[in-house]
N, C-alpha and C positions, 0 to 999 in steps of 0.2 A: 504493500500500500504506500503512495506517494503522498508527499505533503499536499500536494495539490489536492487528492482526493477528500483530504482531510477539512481542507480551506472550503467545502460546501457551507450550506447555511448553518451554524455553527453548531447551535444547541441540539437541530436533528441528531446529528451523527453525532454529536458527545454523548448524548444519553443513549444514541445505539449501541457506542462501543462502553457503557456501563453495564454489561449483561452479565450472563450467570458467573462467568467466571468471576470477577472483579466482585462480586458480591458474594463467592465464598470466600476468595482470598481476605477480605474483610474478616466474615466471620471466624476462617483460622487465626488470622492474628490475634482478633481479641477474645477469643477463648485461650491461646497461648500464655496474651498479657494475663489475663482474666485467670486462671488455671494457677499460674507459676504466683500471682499473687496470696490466692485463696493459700496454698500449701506452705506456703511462709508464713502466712499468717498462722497456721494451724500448728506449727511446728515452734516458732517465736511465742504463741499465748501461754503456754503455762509457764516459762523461762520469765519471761517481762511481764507479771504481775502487776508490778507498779503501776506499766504502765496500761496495758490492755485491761484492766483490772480494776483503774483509780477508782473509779465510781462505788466502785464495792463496797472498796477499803475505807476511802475517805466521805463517804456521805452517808448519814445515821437514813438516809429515805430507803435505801438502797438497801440496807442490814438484812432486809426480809427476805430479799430475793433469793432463792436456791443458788448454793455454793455448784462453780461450773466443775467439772471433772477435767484431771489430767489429759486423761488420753486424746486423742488426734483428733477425732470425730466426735468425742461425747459431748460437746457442747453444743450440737447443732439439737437436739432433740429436745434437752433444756431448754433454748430458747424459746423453740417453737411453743411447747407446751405450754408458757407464760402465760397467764389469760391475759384481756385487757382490764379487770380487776384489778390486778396486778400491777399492772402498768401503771391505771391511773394511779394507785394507791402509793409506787415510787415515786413517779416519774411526773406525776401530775396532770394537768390537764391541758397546757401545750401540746403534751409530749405524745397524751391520749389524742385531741384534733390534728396530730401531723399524721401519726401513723393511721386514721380514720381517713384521709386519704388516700393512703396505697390502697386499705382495703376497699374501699371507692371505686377506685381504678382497674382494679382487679376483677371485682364484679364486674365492672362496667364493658371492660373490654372481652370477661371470658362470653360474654353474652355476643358482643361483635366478633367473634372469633368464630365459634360457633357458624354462624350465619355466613359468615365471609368463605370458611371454606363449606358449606353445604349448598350454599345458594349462590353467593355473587360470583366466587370463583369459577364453579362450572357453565354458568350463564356466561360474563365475560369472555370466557375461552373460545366458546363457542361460539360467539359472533365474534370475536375479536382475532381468538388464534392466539395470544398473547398470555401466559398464565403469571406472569410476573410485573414488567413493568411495559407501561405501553403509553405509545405518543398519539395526542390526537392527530385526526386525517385533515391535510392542509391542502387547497386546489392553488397549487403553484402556477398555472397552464395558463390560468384567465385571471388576473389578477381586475379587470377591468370590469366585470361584469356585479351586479348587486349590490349588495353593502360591503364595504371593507372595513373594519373594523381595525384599528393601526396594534401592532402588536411589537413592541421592543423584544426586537431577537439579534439584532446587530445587522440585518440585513438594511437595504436601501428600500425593498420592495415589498411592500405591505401584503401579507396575505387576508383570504376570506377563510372560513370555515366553509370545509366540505360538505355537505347535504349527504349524510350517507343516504342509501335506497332503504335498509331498514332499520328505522330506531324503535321498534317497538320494543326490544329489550330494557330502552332507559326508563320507562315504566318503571320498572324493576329500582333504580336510583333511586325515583320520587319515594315509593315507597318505605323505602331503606331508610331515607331520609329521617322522614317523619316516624320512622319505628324506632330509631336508634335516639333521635329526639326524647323521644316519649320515656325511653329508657334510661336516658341520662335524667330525668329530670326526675322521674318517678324515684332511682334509688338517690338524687341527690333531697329530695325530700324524706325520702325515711331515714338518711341518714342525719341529716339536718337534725330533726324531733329528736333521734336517740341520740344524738349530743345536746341541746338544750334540754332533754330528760337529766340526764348527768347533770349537766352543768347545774342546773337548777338546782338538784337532790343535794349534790353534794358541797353546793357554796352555801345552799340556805343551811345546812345543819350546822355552819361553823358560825364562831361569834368571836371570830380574833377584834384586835385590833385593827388591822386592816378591812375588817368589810364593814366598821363600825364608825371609819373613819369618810370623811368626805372632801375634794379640792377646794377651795374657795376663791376664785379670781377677781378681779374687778373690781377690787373694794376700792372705794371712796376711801381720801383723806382723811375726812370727819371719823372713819368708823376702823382706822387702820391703830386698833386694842384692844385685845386680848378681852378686856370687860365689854368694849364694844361690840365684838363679835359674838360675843356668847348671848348679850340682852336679845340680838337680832333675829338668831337662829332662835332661842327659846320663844319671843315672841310671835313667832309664827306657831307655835303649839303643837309643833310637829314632834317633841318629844326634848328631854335632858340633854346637855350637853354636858361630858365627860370632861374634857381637857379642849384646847384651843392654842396652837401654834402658829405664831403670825412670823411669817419670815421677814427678815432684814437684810441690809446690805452687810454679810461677812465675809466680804473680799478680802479684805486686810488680813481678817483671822484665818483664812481659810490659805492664802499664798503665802503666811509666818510658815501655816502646820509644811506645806509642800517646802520649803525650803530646810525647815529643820529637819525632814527627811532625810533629804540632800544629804545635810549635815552628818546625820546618823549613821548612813550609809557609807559615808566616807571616814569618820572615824573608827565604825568597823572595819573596812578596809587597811587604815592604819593599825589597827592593833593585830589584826592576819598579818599583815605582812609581819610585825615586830613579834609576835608572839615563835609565827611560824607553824602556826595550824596546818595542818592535813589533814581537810573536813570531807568525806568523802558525800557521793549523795544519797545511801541509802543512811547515814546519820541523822539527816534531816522530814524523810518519808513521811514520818507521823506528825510532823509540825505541820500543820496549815494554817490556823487562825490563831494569833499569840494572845493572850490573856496576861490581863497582869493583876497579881493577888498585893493587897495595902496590909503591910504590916509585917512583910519579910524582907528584909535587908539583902539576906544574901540572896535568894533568890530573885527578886529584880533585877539584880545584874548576870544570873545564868539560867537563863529558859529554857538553853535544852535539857540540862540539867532535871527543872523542876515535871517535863513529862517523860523521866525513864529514857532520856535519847542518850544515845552513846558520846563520848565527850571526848573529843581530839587535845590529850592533853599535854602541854608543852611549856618549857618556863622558857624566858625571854632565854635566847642565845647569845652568846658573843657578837652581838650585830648590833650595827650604828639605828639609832631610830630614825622614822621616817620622816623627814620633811616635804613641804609645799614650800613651792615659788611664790610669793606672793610681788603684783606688779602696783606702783605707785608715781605719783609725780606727772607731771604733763605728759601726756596721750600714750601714758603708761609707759615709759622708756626708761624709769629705775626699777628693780628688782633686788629680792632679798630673801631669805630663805630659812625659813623657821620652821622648829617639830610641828607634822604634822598633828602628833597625838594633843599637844597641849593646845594648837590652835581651832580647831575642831572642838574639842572638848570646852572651848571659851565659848563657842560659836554655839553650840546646843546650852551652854547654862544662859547665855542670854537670851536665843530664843524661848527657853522655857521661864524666862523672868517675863517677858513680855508678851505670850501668849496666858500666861496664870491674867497677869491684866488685863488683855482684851478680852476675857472670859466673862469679866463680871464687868465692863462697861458696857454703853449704851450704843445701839446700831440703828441703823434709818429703817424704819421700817419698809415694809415693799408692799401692794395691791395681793398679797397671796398667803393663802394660809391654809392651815390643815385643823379640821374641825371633828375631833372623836366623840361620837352621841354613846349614851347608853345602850343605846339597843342598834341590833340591824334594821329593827322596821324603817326606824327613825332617818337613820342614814339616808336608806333606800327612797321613801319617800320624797327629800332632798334632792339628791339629784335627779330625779323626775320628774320635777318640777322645776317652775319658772319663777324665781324666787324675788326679782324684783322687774319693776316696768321699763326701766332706760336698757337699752341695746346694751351690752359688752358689761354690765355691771353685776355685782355681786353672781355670777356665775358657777355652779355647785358640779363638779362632776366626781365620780370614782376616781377615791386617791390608790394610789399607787402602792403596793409595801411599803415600810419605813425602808430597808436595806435595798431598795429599790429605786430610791428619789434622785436622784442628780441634783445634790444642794448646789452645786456653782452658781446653775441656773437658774432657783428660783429667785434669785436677784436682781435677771437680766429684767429690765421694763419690758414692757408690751410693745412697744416702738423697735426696742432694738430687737427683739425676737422676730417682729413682722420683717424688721430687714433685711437679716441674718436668712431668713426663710424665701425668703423673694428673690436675695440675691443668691442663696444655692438653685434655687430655680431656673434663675436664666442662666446661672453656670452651667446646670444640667443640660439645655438649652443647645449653648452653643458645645457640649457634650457632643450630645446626637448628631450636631453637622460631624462633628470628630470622625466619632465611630462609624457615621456612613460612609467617611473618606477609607475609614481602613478596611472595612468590610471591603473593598472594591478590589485589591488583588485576592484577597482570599474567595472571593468568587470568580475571580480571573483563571484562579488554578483549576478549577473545573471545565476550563476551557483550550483543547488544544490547540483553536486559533488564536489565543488570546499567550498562549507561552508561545508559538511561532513566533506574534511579532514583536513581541519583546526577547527572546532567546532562542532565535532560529535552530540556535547547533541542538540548544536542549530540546527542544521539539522534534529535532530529525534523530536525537538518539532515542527518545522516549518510542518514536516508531519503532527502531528496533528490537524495545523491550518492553515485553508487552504488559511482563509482571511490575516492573520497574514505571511504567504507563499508568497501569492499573491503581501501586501505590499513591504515587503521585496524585491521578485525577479523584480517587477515591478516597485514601487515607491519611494523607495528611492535608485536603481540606477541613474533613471533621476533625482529627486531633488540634488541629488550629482554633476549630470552632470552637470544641473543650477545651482548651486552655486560657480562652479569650476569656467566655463563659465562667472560669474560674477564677481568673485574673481580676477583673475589674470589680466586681463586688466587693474588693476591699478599699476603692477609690469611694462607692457609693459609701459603706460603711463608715469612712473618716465622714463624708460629706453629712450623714446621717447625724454625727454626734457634734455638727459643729451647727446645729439648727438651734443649738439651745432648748431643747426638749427637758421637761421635769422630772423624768421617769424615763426607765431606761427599757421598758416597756412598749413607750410610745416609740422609743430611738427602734428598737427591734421592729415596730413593724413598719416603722418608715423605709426601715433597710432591705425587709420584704415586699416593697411597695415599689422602690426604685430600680432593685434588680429583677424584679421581674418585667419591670417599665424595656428596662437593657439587653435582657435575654429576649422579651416577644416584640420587642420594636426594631431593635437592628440588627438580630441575630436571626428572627424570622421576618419580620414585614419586611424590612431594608435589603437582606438575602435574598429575599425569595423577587423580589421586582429586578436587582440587582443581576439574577440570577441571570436573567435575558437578555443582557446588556456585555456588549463586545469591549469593552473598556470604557472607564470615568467620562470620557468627554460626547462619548455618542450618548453614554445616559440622559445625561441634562438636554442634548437637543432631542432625541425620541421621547423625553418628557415631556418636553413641551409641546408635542406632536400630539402625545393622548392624549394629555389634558385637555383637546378640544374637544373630544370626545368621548365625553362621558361613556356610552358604551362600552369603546375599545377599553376600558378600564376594568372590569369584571371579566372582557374577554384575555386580555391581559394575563391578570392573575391566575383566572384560570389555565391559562396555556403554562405561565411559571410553575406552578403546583403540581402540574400533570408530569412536567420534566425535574424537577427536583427530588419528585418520591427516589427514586434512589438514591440522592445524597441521606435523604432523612432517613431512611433503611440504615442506611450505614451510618449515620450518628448515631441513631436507637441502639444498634449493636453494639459500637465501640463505648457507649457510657454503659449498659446491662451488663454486656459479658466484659467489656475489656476493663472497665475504668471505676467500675462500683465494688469491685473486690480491693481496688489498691486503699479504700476506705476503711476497711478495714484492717489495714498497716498501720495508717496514721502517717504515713510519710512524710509530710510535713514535719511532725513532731518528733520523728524520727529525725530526719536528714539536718533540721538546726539544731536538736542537740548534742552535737559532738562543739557546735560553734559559742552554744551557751553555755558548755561545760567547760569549756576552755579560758573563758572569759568571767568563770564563776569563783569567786575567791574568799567569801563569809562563808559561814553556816546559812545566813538568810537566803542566799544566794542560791545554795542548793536543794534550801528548802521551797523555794519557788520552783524548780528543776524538776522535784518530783511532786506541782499539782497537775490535776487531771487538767488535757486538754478541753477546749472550750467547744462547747456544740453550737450552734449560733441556725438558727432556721433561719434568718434573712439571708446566708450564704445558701441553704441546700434544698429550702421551697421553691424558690422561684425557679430555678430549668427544671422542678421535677414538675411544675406545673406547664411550663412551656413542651416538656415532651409530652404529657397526656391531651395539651391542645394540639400537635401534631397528630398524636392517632384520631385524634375526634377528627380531623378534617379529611384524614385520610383514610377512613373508616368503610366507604362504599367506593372508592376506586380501585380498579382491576389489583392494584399492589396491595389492597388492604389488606387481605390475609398475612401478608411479609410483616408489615405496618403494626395490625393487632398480635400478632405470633411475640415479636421482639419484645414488643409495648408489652406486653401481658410478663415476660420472663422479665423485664424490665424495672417491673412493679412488682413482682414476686423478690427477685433479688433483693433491690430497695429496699423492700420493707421489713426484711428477714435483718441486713447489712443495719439500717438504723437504729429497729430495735434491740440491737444486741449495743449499738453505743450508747443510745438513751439511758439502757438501764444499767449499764454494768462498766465500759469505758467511758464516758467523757461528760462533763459536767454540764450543765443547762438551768438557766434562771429560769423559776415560772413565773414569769413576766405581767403576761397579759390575760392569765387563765382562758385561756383558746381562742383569744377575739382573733387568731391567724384563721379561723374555719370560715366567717362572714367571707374574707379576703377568700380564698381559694374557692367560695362558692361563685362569688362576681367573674372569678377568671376562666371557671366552667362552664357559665354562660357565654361568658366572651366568646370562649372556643365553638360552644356551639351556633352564635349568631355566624362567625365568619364559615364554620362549615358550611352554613347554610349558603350564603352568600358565592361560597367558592361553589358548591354544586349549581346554584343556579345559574354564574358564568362557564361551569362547562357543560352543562346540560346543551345551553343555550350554544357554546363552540359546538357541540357535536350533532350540529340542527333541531333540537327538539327544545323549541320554543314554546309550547304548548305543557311541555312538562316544567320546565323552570319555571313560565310563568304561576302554574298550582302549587309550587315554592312558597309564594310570598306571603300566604296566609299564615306558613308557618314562622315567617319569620316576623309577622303581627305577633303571633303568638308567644313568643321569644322574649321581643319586648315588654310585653302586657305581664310576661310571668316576671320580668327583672323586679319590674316595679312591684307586683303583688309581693313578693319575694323580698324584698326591702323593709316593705311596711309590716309582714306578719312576722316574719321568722326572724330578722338581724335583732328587733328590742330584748326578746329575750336570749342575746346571744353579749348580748352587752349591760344587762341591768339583773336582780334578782328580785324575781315575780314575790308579792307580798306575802303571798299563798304558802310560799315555797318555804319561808324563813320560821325558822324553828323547830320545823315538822320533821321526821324520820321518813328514808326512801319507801316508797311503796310500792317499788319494783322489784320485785328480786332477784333479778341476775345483775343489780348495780347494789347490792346490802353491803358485800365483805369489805370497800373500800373503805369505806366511812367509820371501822371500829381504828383504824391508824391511819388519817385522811395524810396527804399530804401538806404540811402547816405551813400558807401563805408567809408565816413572820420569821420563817428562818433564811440563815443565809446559805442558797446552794443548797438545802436541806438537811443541812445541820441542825442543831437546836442551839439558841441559842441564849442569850441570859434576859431573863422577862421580869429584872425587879424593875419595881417604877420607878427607881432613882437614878440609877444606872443600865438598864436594859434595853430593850426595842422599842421604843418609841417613838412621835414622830419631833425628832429634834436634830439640830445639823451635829452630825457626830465631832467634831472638831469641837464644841462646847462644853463637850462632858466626858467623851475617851479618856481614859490615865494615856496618859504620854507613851509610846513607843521608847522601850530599852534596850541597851547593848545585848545581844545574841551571845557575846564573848562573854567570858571569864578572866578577869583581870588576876593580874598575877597575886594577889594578895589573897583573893577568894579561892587558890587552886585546890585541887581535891587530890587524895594520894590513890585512893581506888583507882581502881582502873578497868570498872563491868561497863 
């Protein structure tokens, strides 16, 4: 085959030459990845404890769960067997609405699976001839005659759609359509109810401090005190008010406590080095949250000491002590150089002289506060209402945990948050021109006219090699896409917590809200339009081409969509089989810590070393929701049986792969008690309005205009359900029914959770200390914390033991 052969209309013959082979060779690779992962893993979990393990070891939630077995395989049965009782009862109720998705998906798709290979498969074939992937019929011959509908493929010369002789098979689509519809919606409704059944049963039985507590924003000047706020709220008769926390500006207190860290951190470093410690990291394992007890001398100054940790013991050696540079005099051009330990050690006794004083003076107060009622009714009621008449004022919503709040923030004004918020927006903004810029080679490479004319030679070797062809156009587009896909969610993430948000709750599902903005806008819309497009600069002029015609837009998409199912084949593959097992390595956490062990020099240091890694669902909701909106759209085309087959093993992995780190490796706030389900349900509709959408531009590409147009009722219907769906189901996904509060479950297959619930007021799910003087409360911890002390053991306090 000659390049010139090649140089045809591009995307036809790219997607020709994507057939069976190139889409096994896919799948060997990521069963190879996928396989050689899985068995490392199985061979590394009982050896790395610590760290495949953390969740066990280190969170009191976790204690209950069945101890895993050594051997190879035994811990795959364990898992499974876990009910979601269970789940909830560790893991919470995040943890229960994430993994209430996979099984979503699963139902959802074994149902389309089913159908696809009994019915659409052998239907398609047999009009089509085509059992895998297939291009719609283009009349290249007469481009002049009818409608043309403009379609971005990189060519100059617009095609029509073909009129086949018989479309009475697409029948068969319309149907599909609306049955797969019906399905989605029906188990996305039962599954809805049996989560707001939970949720309801088991927040209204609780009466922490957090469901008793409420936000209060907007306050007025006149009413910005602690007395004033309580007359307010009691005056409306809505029930007792417990306590009342009015925040202030404690910047100053708040950047002393950050700096005297600093400090601490560094005079620990200076007495490591002078001492001569060799602290290794399983010394440190059992340290995670340091306490300090008032009225022991010596143990203040050695903590690991006072929980049973092994002690690196060492008397000063013949070694000079450690000095600091310190730089002085005009634009710092004299320098001088004094023990680090004694300068350091000045540096923490003054900031502890002048944080003891900013402790008990007086701060500005700020428009926000936190109001603890006696009861949940009370609360409840509260923020359910509309508590005063001016727009933006005294404002009441569910507050957040205490160990939850991001005090920085509650000091930022209303003004500077709108701005802060506005202006990550239009960063985001001029983001998405970003990312469409880059997405454009990475859809280039699926194009072998498009490596031609930018790499002639690599285009005439890749002819030669077809496996080496194959890679190319097939596998490392998608591994591109997944690592893009991995990559930036930590961009959105910074962007997320620099909104000034109160709660880190709300930062979480901002973070789930933006990355999936990033996966289904540029990674799907932007790809898949992109997809048909010969290079960056013919884009923008064939856009301006459609855009006059509304029409060619639907027809458009649909022609992109019909020729991308094989890229999406083979992304579904390589994240299921190849790239959802390296999940359970931790690789990440793996591969930097040889860099943060090298770099670790305190006790503290490596007791940070060995806490569990961080789960974070704003990182791994959003592409698992963009790939379940791929199979939804690609659910009745000839590839759907590929499509639902992968998707199905996809979400089996997944969900087996999460719940094994949810409950037993890696740690996870319960944030927002499941308010991430509302969010995943709006993006299921999503997926299914554009399924719709997409069938009725290729019904309509493959002549049968009569069947797309009996489409549109369904996609009335879509809409009408959004809304209906907003208004009945989201309040109780976000508030607790009055009904609900105090009463015992009256379900029974949701009883066992709620004798050891998972307890909103801890941190990470630890327990944590609940006097009212010093415990959980809702107060900025920098106020009342005892001060942070040296990890070390000063040479005066040393111990002669040696256990």
């Amino acid at each position: 085959m000659s390049l010139n052969a090649l140089k045809k209309p591009s995307w036809n013959d790219q997607f020709k030459s994507t057939n069976q082979r190139d889409f096994k060779i896919q799948v060997v690779i990521s069963l190879v990845f996928g396989l050689s992962a899985f068995l490392s893993f199985c061979v590394l979990r009982p050896r790395w404890t610590s760290l495949y393990h953390a969740r066990k070891k280190q969170s009191g939630a976790a204690s209950g769960l069945p101890d895993l077995p050594k051997s190879m395989f035994g811990w795959i049965p364990v898992i499974y067997k876990i009910t979601q009782e269970e789940v909830l009862a560790s893991a919470g109720l995040d943890a229960y609405a994430f993994l209430l998705f996979f099984r979503y998906a699963i139902k959802y798709l074994s149902v389309t699976l089913f159908f696809s290979l009994t019915i659409i498969l052998p239907v398609n074939y047999k009009f089509t001839g085509q059992p895998f992937f297939s291009e719609p019929p283009y009349n290249e011959t007469d481009p002049g005659e009818g409608y043309q509908p403009f379609f971005i493929d990189g060519s100059k010369n617009p095609k029509k759609p073909l009129l086949e002789k018989n479309t009475n098979y697409l029948w068969m689509y319309v149907v599909f359509v609306y049955f797969f519809t019906l399905v989605a919606i029906y188990l996305l409704v039962q599954d809805t109810q049996n989560m707001i059944r939970v949720r309801q049963a088991y927040m209204g039985t609780q009466s922490t401090i957090t469901d008793r507590t409420l936000r209060l924003s907007g306050i007025p000047k006149e009413m910005r005190s602690e007395e004033a706020i309580r007359d307010f709220i009691e005056g409306l008769a809505i029930g007792k008010v417990d306590s009342v926390m009015l925040c202030r500006n404690w910047r100053v207190l708040d950047d002393l406590m950050s700096k005297r860290m600093t400090y601490l951190r560094k005079l620990e470093a200076a007495w490591t080095e002078y001492l001569g410690h060799k602290h290794s990291a399983r010394h440190s394992r059992a340290r995670q949250r340091p306490r300090d007890t008032a009225g022991d001398e010596e143990e203040s100054g050695a903590l690991l000491s006072r929980l049973g940790v092994d002690e690196a013991h060492a008397m000063p050696a013949d070694r000079p002590r450690p000095s600091v540079t310190l730089r002085y005099g005009p634009l710092n051009i004299h320098s001088k150089k004094v023990d680090a330990i004694d300068y350091y050690e000045e540096k923490l006794r003054m900031a502890d002289e002048r944080i003891n004083a900013l402790r008990t003076a007086e701060f500005k107060p700020t428009p926000l506060a936190f109001v603890t009622m006696e009861s949940t009714a009370s609360c409840q009621m509260a923020v359910q209402a509309i508590l005063d008449p001016k727009p933006g004022q005294l404002l009441a919503t569910i507050a957040p945990p205490p160990a939850d709040v991001v005090w920085k923030n509650t000091y930022l004004s209303r003004n500077h948050r709108i701005i802060r918020s506005w202006g990550i927006m239009v960063f985001i903004g001029l983001l998405t021109v970003f990312w469409a810029a880059a997405v454009a080679p990475l859809a280039g490479l699926l194009s072998i006219e498009v490596i031609d004319e930018i790499l002639p030679g690599l285009a005439a070797a890749l002819e030669d090699h077809e496996i080496i062809r194959s890679l190319v156009q097939t596998g490392l587009p998608t591994l591109l896409f997944s690592l893009l896909a991995l990559s930036v969610p930590y961009l959105y993430d910074w962007l997320s917590n620099q909104q000034g948000m109160t709660s880190q709750g709300d930062v979480e599902l901002s973070v789930i809200s933006k990355n999936f903005f990033f996966t289904f806008f540029n990674l799907f819309i932007v790809f898949t339009i992109w997809g048909s497009a010969t290079n960056f600069y013919e884009f923008w002029q064939d856009l301006r081409d459609i855009l006059r015609d509304t029409a060619g837009i639907a027809y458009a998409v649909a022609k992109a969509l019909e020729q991308l199912s094989p890229f999406y084949v083979n992304l579904i593959v390589l994240q299921g089989l190849g790239l959802f097992p390296f999940r359970l390595l931790e690789v990440g956490s793996v591969a930097l810590y040889p860099f943060y062990l090298i770099g670790a020099k305190t006790p503290r240091d490596y007791a940070e070393l060995a806490q569990a890694p961080i789960f974070s669902y704003g990182f791994y909701l959003p592409q698992t929701m963009l790939i379940f909106i791929i199979c939804i759209v690609y659910s009745v085309l000839p590839s759907s049986w590929l499509v639902t087959l992968f998707g199905l093993v996809y979400f089996i992995i997944g969900g087996f792969i999460h719940k094994y780190q949810l409950l037993y490796a890696m740690e996870h706030r319960q944030h927002s008690t499941g308010l991430a389900w509302p969010m995943i349900c709006n993006r299921i509709i999503t997926g299914l309005v554009l399924f719709q959408v997409a069938m009725t531009g290729i019904l309509a590409l493959r002549g049968a205009l009569t069947a797309s147009v009996l489409l549109s009722p369904l996609l009335a219907f879509s809409i009408w359900f959004t809304v209906y769906f907003q208004r009945t189901y989201l309040p109780l996904m976000k508030f607790i029914a009055l009904r609900s509060i105090d009463r015992p479950p009256t379900t029974p297959n949701i009883a066992t959770p709620f004798e050891s619930p998972w307890d909103r007021d801890t941190d990470y799910g630890r327990t944590v200390d609940t006097h009212p003087d010093t415990g959980l409360r809702y107060i900025n911890p920098n106020l009342v914390q005892p001060l942070e002390t040296l990890w070390i053991r000063k040479p005066g306090n040393h111990r002669t033991d040696d256990s």
